[in-house]
C-alpha positions in Angstrom: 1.8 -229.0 -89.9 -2.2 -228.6 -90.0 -1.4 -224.8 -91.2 1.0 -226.0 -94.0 -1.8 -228.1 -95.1 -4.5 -225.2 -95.2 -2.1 -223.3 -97.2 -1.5 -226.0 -99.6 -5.5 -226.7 -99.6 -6.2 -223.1 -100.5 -4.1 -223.0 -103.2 -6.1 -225.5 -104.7 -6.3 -229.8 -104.7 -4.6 -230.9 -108.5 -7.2 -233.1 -110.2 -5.6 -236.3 -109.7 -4.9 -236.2 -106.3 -8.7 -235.0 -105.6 -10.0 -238.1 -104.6 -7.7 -239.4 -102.1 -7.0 -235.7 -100.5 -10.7 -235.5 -100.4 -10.9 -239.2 -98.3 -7.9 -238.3 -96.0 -9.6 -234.8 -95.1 -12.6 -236.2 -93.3 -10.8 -239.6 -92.8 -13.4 -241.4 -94.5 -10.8 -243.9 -95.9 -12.0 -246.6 -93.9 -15.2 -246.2 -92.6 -16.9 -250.4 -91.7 -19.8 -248.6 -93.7 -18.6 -249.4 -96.7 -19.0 -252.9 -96.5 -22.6 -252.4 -96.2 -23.1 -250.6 -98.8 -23.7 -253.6 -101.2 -26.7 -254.9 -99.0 -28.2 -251.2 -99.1 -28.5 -251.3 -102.5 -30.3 -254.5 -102.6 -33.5 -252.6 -99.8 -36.1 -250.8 -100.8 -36.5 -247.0 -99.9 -39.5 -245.0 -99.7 -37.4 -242.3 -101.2 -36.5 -243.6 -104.7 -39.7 -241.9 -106.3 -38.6 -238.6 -105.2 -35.1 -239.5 -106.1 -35.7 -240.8 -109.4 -37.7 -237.3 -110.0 -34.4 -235.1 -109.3 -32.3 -237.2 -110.9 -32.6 -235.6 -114.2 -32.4 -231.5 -112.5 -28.7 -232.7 -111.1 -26.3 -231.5 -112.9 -28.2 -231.5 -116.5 -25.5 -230.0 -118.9 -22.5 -232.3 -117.8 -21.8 -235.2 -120.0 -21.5 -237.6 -117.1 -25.3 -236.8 -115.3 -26.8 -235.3 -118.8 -27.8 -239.1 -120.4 -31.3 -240.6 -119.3 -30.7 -243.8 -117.2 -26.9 -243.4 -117.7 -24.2 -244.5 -115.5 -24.2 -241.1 -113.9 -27.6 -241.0 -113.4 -27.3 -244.5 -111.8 -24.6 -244.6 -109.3 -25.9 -240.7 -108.3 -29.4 -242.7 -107.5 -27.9 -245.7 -105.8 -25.7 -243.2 -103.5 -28.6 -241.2 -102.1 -31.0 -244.3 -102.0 -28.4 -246.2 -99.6 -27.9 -242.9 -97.5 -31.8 -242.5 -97.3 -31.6 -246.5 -95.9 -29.2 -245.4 -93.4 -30.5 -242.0 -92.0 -33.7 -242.4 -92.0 -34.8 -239.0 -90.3 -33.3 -237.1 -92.9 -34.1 -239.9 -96.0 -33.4 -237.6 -99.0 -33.2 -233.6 -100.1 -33.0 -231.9 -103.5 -29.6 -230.3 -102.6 -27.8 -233.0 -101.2 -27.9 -234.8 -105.0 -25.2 -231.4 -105.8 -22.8 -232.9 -103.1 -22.7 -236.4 -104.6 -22.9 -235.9 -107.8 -19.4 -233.6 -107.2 -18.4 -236.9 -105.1 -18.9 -239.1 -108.3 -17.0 -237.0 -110.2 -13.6 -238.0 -108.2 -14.2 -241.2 -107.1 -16.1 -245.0 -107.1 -19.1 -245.0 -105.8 -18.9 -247.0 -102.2 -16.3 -244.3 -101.6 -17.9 -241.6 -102.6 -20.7 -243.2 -100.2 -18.8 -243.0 -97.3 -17.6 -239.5 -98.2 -20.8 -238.3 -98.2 -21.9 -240.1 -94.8 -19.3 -238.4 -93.4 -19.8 -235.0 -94.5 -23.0 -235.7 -93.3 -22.2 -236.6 -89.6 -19.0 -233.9 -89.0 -19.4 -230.9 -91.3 -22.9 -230.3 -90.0 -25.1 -230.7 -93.1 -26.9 -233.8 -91.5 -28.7 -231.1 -89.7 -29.3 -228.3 -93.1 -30.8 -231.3 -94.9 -33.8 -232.2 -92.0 -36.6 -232.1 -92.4 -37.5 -228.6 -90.2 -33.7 -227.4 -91.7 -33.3 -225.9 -87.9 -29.6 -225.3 -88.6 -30.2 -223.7 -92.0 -32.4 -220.9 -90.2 -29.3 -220.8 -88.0 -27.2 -220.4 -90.8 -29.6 -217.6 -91.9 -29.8 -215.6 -88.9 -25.7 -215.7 -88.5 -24.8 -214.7 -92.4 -27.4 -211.8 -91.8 -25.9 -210.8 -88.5 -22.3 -210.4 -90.7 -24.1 -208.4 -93.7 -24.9 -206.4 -90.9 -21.8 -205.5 -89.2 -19.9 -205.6 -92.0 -21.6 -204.2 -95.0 -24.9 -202.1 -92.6 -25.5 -200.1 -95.8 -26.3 -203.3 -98.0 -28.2 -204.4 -94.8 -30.7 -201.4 -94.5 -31.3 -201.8 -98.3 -32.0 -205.4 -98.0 -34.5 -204.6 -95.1 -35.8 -201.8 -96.9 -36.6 -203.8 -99.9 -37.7 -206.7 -97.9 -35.2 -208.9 -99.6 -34.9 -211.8 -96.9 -31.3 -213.7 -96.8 -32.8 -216.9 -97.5 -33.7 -215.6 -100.8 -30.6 -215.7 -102.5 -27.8 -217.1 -99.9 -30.1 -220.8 -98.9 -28.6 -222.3 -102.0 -25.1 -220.9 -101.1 -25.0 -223.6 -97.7 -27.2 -226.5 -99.0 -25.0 -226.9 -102.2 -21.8 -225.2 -101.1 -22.3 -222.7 -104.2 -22.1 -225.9 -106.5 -25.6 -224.2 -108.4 -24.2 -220.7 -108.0 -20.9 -220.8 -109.6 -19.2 -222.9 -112.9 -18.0 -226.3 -111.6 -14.5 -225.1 -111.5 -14.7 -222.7 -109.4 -17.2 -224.7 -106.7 -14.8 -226.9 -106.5 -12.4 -224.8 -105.6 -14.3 -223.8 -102.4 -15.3 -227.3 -101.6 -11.5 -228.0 -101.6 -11.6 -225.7 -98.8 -15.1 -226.6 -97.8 -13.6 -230.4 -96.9 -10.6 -228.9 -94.6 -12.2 -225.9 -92.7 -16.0 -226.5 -93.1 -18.7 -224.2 -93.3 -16.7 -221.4 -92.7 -15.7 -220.2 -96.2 -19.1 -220.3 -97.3 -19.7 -217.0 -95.0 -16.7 -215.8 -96.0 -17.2 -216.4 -99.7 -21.1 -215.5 -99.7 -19.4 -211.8 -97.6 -16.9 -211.8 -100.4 -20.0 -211.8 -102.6 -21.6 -209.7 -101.2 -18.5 -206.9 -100.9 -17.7 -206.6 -104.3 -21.3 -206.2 -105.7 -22.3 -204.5 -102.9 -22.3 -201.1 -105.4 -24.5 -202.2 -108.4 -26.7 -204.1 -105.7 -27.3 -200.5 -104.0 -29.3 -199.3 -107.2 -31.8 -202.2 -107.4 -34.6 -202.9 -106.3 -36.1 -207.0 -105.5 -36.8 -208.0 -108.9 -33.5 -206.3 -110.1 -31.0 -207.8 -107.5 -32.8 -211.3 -108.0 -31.6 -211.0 -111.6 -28.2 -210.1 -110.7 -28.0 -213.3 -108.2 -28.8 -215.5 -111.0 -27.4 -213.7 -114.0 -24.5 -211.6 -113.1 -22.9 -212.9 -110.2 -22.3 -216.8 -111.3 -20.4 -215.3 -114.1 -17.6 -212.8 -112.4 -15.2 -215.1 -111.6 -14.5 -217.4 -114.9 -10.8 -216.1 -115.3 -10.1 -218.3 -112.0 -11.5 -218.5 -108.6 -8.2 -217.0 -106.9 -9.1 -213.5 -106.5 -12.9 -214.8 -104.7 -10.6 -216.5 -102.8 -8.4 -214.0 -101.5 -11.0 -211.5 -100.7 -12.8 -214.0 -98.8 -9.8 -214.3 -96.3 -10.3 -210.6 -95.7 -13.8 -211.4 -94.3 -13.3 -211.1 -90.7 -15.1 -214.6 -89.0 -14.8 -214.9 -85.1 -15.7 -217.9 -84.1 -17.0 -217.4 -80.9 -19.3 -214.8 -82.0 -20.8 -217.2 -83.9 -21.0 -219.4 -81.2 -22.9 -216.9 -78.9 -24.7 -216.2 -82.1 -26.1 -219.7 -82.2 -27.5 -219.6 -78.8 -28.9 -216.4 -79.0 -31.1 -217.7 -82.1 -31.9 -221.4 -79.9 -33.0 -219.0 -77.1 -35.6 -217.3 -79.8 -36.5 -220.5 -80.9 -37.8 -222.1 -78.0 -39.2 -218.8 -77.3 -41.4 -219.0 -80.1 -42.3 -222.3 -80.1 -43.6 -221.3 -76.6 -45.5 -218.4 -78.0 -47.1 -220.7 -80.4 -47.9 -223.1 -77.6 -49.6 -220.3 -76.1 -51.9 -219.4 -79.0 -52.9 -222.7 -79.7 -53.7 -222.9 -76.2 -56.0 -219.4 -76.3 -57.2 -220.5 -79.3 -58.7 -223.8 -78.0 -59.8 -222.0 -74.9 -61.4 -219.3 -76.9 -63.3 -221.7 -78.8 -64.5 -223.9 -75.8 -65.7 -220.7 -74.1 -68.2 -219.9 -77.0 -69.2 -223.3 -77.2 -70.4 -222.9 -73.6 -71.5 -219.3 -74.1 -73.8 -220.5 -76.7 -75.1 -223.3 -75.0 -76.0 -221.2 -71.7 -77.6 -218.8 -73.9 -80.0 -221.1 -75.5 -81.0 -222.3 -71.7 -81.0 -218.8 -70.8 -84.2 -218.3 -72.5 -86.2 -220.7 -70.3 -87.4 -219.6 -67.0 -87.1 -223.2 -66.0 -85.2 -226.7 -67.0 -87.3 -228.8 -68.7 -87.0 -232.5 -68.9 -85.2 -232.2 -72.1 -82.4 -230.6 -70.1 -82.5 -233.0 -67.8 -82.4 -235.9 -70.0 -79.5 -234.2 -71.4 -76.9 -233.5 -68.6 -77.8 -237.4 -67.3 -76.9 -238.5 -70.9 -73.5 -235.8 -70.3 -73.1 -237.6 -66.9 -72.7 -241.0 -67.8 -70.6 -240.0 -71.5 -68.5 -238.2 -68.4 -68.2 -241.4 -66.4 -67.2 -243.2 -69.6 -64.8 -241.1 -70.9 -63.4 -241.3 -67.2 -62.9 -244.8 -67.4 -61.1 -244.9 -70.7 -59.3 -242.4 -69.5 -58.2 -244.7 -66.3 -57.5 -247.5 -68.4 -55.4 -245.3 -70.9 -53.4 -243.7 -67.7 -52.8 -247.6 -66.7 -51.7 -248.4 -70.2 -49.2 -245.2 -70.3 -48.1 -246.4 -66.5 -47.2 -250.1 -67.9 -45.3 -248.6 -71.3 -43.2 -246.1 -69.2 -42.6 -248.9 -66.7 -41.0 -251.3 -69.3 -39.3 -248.8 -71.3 -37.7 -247.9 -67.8 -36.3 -251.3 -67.9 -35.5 -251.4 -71.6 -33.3 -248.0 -70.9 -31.7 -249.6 -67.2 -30.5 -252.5 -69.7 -29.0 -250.2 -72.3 -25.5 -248.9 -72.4 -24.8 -245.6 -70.9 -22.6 -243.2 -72.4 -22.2 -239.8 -71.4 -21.7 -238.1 -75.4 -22.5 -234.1 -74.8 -21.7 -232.9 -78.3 -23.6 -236.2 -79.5 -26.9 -235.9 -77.0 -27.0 -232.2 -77.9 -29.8 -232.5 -80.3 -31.7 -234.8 -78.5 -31.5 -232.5 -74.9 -32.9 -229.7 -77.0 -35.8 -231.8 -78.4 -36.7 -233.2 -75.4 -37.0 -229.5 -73.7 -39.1 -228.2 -76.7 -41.4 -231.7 -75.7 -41.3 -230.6 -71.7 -42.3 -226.9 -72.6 -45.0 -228.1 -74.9 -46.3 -230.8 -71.9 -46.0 -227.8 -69.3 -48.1 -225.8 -71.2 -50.5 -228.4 -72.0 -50.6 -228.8 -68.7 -51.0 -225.3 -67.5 -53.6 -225.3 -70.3 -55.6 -228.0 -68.7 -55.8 -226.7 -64.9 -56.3 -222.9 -66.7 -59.8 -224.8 -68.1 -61.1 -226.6 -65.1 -60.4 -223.2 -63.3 -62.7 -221.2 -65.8 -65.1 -224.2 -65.6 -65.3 -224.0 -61.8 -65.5 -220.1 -62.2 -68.4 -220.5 -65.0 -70.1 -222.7 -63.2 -70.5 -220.7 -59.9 -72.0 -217.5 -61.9 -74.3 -219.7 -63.7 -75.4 -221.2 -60.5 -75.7 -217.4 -59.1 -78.2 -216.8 -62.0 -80.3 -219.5 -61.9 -80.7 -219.2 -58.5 -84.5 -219.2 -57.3 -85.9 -219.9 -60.8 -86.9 -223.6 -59.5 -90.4 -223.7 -58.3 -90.1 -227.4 -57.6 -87.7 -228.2 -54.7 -87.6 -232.1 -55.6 -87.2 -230.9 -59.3 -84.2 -228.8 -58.6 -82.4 -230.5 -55.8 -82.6 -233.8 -58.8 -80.6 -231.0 -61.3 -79.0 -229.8 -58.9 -77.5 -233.1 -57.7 -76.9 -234.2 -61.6 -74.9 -230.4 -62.3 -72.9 -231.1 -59.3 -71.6 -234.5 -60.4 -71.8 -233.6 -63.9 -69.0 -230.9 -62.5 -67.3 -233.2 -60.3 -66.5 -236.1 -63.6 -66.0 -233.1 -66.1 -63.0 -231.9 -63.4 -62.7 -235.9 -62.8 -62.1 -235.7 -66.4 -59.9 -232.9 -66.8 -57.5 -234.3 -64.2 -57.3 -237.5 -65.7 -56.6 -236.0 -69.4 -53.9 -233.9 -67.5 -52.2 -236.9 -65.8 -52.9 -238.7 -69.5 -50.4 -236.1 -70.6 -48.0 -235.9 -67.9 -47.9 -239.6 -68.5 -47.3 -239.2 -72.4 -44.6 -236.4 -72.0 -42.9 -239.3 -69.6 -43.0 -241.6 -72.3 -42.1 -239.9 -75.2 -39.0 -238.8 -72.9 -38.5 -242.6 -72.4 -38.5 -243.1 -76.3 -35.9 -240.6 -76.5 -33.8 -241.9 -74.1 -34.4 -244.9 -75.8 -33.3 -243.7 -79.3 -30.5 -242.2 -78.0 -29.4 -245.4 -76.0 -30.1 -247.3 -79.8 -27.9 -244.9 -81.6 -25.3 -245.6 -79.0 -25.3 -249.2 -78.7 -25.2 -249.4 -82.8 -22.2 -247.2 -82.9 -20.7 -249.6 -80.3 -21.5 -252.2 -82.5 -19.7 -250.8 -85.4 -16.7 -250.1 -83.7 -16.6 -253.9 -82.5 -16.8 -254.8 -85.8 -14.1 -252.6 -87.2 -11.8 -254.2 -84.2 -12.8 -257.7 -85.0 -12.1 -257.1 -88.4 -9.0 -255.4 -87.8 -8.0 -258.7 -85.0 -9.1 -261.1 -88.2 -6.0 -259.3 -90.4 -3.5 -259.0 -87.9 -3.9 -262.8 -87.4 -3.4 -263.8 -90.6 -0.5 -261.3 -91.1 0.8 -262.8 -87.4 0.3 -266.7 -89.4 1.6 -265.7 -92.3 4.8 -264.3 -90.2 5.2 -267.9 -88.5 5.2 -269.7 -91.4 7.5 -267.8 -93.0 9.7 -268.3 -89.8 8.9 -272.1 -89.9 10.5 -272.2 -93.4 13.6 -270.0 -92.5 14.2 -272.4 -89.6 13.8 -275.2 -92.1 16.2 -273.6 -94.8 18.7 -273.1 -91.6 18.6 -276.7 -90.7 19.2 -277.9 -94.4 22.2 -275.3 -94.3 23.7 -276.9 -91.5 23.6 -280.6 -92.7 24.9 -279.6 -95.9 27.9 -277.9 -93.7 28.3 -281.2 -91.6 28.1 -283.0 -94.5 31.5 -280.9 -96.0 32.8 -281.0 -93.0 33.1 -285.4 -92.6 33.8 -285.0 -96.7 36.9 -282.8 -95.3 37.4 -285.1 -92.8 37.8 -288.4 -95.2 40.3 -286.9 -97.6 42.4 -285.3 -94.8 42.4 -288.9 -93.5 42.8 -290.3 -96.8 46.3 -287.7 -96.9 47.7 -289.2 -94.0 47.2 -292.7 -94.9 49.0 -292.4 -98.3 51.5 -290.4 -96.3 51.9 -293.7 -94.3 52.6 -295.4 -97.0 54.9 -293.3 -98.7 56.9 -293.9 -95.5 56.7 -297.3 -95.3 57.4 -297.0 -98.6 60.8 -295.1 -98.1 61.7 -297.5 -95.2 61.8 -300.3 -97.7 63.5 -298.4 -100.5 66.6 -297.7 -97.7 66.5 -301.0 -97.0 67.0 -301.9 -100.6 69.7 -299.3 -101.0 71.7 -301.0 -98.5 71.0 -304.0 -99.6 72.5 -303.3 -102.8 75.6 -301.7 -101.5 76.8 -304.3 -99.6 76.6 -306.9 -102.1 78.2 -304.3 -104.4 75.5 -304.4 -107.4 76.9 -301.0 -108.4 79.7 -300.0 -110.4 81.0 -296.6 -111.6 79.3 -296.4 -114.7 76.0 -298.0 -113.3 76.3 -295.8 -110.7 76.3 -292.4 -112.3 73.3 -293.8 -114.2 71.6 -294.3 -111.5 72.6 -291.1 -109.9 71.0 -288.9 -112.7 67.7 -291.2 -112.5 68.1 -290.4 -108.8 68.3 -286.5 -109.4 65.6 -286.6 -111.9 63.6 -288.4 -109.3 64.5 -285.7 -106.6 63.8 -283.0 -108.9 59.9 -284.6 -110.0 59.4 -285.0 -105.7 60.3 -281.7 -105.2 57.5 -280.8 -107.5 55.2 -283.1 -105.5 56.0 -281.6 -102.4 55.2 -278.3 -103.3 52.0 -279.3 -104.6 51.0 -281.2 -101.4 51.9 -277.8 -99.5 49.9 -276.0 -101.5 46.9 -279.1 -101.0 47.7 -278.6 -97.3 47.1 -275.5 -96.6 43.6 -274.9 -98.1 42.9 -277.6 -96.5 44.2 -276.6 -92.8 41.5 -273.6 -93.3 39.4 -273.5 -89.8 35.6 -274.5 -91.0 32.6 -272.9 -89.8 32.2 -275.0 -86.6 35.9 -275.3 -85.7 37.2 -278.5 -86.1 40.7 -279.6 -87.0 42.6 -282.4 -87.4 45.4 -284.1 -85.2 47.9 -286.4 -86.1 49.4 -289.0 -83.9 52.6 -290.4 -85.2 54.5 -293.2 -83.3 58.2 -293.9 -84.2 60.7 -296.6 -82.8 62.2 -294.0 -80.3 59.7 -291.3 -79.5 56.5 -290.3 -80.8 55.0 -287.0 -82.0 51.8 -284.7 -83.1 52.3 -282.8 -86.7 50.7 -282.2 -89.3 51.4 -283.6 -92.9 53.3 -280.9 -93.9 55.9 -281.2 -90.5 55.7 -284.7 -90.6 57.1 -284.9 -94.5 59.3 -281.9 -93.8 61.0 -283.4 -91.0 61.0 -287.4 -92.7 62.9 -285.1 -95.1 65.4 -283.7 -93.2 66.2 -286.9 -91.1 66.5 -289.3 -93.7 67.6 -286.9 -96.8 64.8 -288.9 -98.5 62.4 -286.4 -100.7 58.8 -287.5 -101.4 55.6 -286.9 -102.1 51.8 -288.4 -103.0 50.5 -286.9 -106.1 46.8 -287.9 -106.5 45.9 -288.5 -110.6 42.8 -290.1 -111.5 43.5 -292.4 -108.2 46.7 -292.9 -109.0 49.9 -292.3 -107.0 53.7 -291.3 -108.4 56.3 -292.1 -106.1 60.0 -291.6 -106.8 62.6 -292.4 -103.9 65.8 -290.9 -104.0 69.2 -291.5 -101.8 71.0 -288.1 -101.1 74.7 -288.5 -99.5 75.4 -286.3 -96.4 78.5 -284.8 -97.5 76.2 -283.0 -100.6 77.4 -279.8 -100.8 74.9 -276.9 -100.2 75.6 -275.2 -103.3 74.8 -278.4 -105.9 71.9 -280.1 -104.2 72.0 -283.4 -105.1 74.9 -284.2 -107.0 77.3 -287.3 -105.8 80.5 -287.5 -106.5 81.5 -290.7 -108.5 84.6 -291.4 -106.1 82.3 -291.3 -102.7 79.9 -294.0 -104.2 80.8 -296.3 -101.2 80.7 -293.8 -98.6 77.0 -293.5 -99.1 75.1 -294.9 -95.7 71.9 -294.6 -94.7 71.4 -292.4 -90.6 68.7 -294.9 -89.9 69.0 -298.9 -90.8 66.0 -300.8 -91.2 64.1 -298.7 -89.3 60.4 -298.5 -89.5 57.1 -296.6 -87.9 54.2 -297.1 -87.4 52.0 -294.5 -87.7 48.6 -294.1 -86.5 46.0 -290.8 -86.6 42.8 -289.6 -85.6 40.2 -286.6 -85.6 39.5 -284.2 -82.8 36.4 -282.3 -82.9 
């Protein structure tokens, strides 16, 4: 996946997408220093001077920077004023203006703030932009190792015409070849720059380096100088792809250049040592001939005179002082290393390698420095002792008064004995500084911890702050499902007991119509036996009868059709039950059995058709010798045969609701 990415980085970043590739590369997205960045501007640095001065050199031909006290101009200024507030030890550098200015060109400014602070920390150029730009002699010394494996010709005409690497290639690594080549084309490369660091500026500055390598053969400083600035920025304005390609042929090993880094620490310290050294020879040098010139002038005496003697008591007693500031210093030192051991026992202890690396090798230039300081010092009162026997030798029997010289002699002596007092105190004065300034180291690097600790607890606090209010805003949006759930289940039980009433309702007009029935039957034979009918009355009656049947028919087929939507099984299961109790037996239907079967018993068709709360009701009288083929038709002669099955019979008929 990584290598996909390369690929796709190499090929070059489109515009639009710049910005947020960019962020995602050196996950600088969300960095808790952007939130700080607002208060940084509103400090004062001792930087903005020098900052102001090289605003105007950054960039001056593009229309964004080119403007005195322009938007460009003043974002670029409050960017490297609030990294200056935040590193400190490296405030601000000319070059590093380049880098941002690039930044500003993509994004906002706080983002481009925290891109920058990152580059800073991970793609090592905190360290090119220090003050003593260790890693860009580092940078120096490995580029000119390449040249010389890979192009030795180039090399011996470099050294020939004493044309040093930092000459042309220090802009290359402090600006990432942003004031070498057109802005197209830098950008390129920092594309690449921002996914495998440092390393494609060796293998671009190689690149260079190859394909010039012929005209740079046939000049001398002054010429090749020319072509650095002149020629080479020029060469690639057709596109940057072809740079690009040959710079992959470069061949980088990586852990050559590691062994290549400590090889050049190594030479370091070594000559910082050296230069210890000299200083130290230099000081002794000049000490001697301060003494030489002194003994020479009381050479020339044949005795001490009181002069002399005035002076070594007036030496003596500037030698006791100087012993007691120097005890009281030496207490002082004792009491600051003292609490600074218990600032650094109450500090956090992390064990960081990659992190304290810096530091470790600081604090060993500091030891060899206090060793030979030290060395220095016990190398003095070792010459002192040495100088101080041979001037005794000579001045051996030049004292014609015994009391005279045992009194000088006695004063020399102790005058010896506090100058080496002396000396050994200074020496433990610097042992005890070198212990400090070791504390304060360890106390730096137990500060830089604890801050970083402190920004990642605010990062998680901040990050515990939003998942609480996402985890609140979840409950309340499962408080007001719950509450939609509960108002969907009353409005169900409600259509449920709304189900329930006109079911009931049903039944009770179905009662009725019963009852109803009952009484018509009762009429029927009421009628018959006191012979109310005739023929012609009766056939009149028959076709109201058949018109009647005909209409309940209708009825009933619409109360089927009622029934059974309204037998559907609701959401909670709950149906109906009917309890019917007749003269003889008693029964559980529904309407539609219970009608069916009044139906079939009593030939009796009915129905209850609800109209604007109205109900039709038709009774009818159906003889039991009908034949199946006409449905309700009597024949006129059979009038008196008609009888009802069941005689005054009625129900009673009762119901209720199981859940």
């Amino acid at each position: 996946m990584r290598q996909n990415i390369l690929e796709l980085v190499r090929k070059g970043i489109p515009h639009h997408f710049r910005a947020i590739v960019w962020q995602l590369l050196c996950t600088a997205q969300s960095m808790p220093i952007k939130d700080q960045y607002s208060e940084l501007l509103k400090m004062t640095s001792p930087c903005e001077k020098l900052i102001r001065r090289d605003i105007a050199r950054t960039y001056p031909e593009h229309d964004f920077f080119k403007e005195k006290d322009s938007l460009g101009q003043e974002v670029l200024f409050n960017v490297m004023k609030a990294y200056s507030l935040v590193d400190r030890e490296v405030g601000y550098c000319q070059g590093s203006a380049f880098i941002v200015g690039l930044l500003l060109m993509q994004m906002p400014e706080e983002e481009a703030f925290c891109v920058f602070v990152k580059l800073m920390q991970d793609y090592r150029l905190r360290e090119l932009f220090k003050p003593s730009m260790a890693e860009l002699g580092l940078c120096m010394y490995q580029f000119e190792y390449m040249i010389q494996e890979q192009l030795p010709e180039l090399y011996v005409h470099f050294q020939s015409q004493s044309f040093h690497t930092s000459m042309y290639a220090s802009s290359w690594f402090l600006t990432i070849f942003l004031t070498t080549f057109p802005l197209p084309i830098a950008t390129r490369i920092f594309d690449i720059f921002m996914s495998e660091g440092l390393e494609i500026v060796f293998r671009v500055g190689l690149a260079v380096l190859q394909m010039n390598q012929a005209e740079l053969m046939q000049l001398d400083m002054e010429g090749m100088l020319q072509h650095f600035q002149k020629v080479i920025p020029h060469q690639f304005d057709n596109g940057p792809d072809k740079l690009i390609q040959a710079s992959y042929q470069v061949k980088y090993n990586a852990k050559k250049m590691k062994k290549l880094e400590k090889e050049y620490t190594t030479i370091k310290t070594k000559e910082m040592e050296e230069q210890v050294e000299i200083k130290r020879l230099r000081t002794e040098n000049r000490l001697l001939k301060q003494r030489i010139e002194t003994l020479e002038k009381h050479k020339c005496s044949s005795r001490y005179s009181e002069d002399f003697v005035l002076q070594l008591e007036k030496e003596l007693v500037q030698a006791r002082l100087s012993e007691a500031e120097s005890h009281c210093a030496l207490k002082e030192m004792q009491d600051k290393v003292l609490e600074m051991e218990k600032r650094n026992s109450s500090l956090p202890d992390e064990n960081n390698v990659a992190r304290l690396q810096e530091e470790l090798i600081a604090v060993k230039l500091r030891e060899a420095e206090a060793l030979m300081g030290l060395k220095e010092l016990k190398q003095q009162v070792k010459d002192l002792e040495e100088h101080w026997q041979r001037h005794l030798a000579r001045t051996a029997g030049r004292w014609k008064d015994p009391s005279r010289k045992n009194t000088v002699n006695e004063l020399q002596d102790e005058l010896m004995t506090i100058r080496l007092r002396e000396a050994e105190s200074q020496a433990n004065l610097k042992e005890m500084k070198q212990r400090m300034m070791e504390m304060e180291t360890q106390n730096h690097v137990n500060s830089n911890h604890l801050r970083r600790a402190e920004q990642e607890v605010t990062s998680l606090q901040g990050k515990v702050q939003y998942l609480s209010a996402q985890n609140k805003g979840l409950l309340a949006q499962l408080s007001e499902a719950k509450r939609k759930q509960a108002e969907t289940e009353c409005k169900n039980k409600e259509e449920v007991m709304a189900v329930r009433l006109r079911e009931a309702d049903s039944i009770a007009a179905v009662a009725e119509l019963q009852q109803h029935i009952a009484e018509l039957e009762i009429q029927k034979e009421e009628g018959k036996i006191q012979g109310q009918l005739n023929n012609s009355d009766s056939n009149q009656y028959i076709r109201e009868l058949k018109d009647q049947i005909a209409e309940l028919n209708d009825e009933i087929r619409c109360l089927k059709g009622q029934k059974d939507f309204s037998d559907q099984p609701t959401f909670d299961g709950i149906h109906i039950v009917n309890h019917l109790i007749g003269d003889d037996e008693s029964f559980h239907s529904s309407d539609e059995d219970f009608i069916s079967n009044s139906i079939q018993e009593g030939r009796v068709h009915f129905h209850l058709h609800r109209r604007t709360g109205q109900m039709a009701l038709g009774p009818t009288v159906v003889d039991s010798s009908d034949s199946d083929t006409e449905e309700g038709v009597l024949d006129t002669g059979d009038t008196d045969k008609i009888i009802p099955k069941q005689k005054n019979q009625q129900r009673m008929e009762s119901y209720s609701t199981t859940v």
